[in-house]
C-alpha positions, 0 to 999 in steps of 0.5 A: 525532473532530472536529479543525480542519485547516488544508490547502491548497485544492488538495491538499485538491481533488487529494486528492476527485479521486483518492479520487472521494469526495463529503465532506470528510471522507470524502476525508481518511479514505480518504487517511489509509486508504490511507496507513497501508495503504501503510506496511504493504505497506512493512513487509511488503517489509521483513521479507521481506528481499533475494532478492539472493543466492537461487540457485534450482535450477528444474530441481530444483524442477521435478523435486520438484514434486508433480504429483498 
């Protein structure tokens, strides 16, 4: 899809550095990539929900474990 941006010049500079990219374009796809991809890790943090209260028996655990 072909659209008109206006970016800051640094940013837009900052961002080709970090992404070792060679375009335009192709510093602003990975950027959008990894975002998105950022937000997934997010989401899936999120849905595993606190440990806070987890209590494990390691002693147990390692009796139970099947060494075989």
């Amino acid at each position: 899809m072909r659209t008109t941006i206006n970016l800051a010049d640094n940013l837009l500079e900052q961002v080709i550095l970090e992404t070792k990219t060679k375009t335009i374009t192709q510093a602003i796809r990975s950027a959008l990539e990894e975002y998105l991809e950022h937000r997934e890790r997010i989401r899936l943090i999120k849905s595993f929900g606190s440990f806070k209260r987890w209590n494990p028996d390691i002693q147990a655990m390692r009796q139970n474990r099947d060494l075989g």
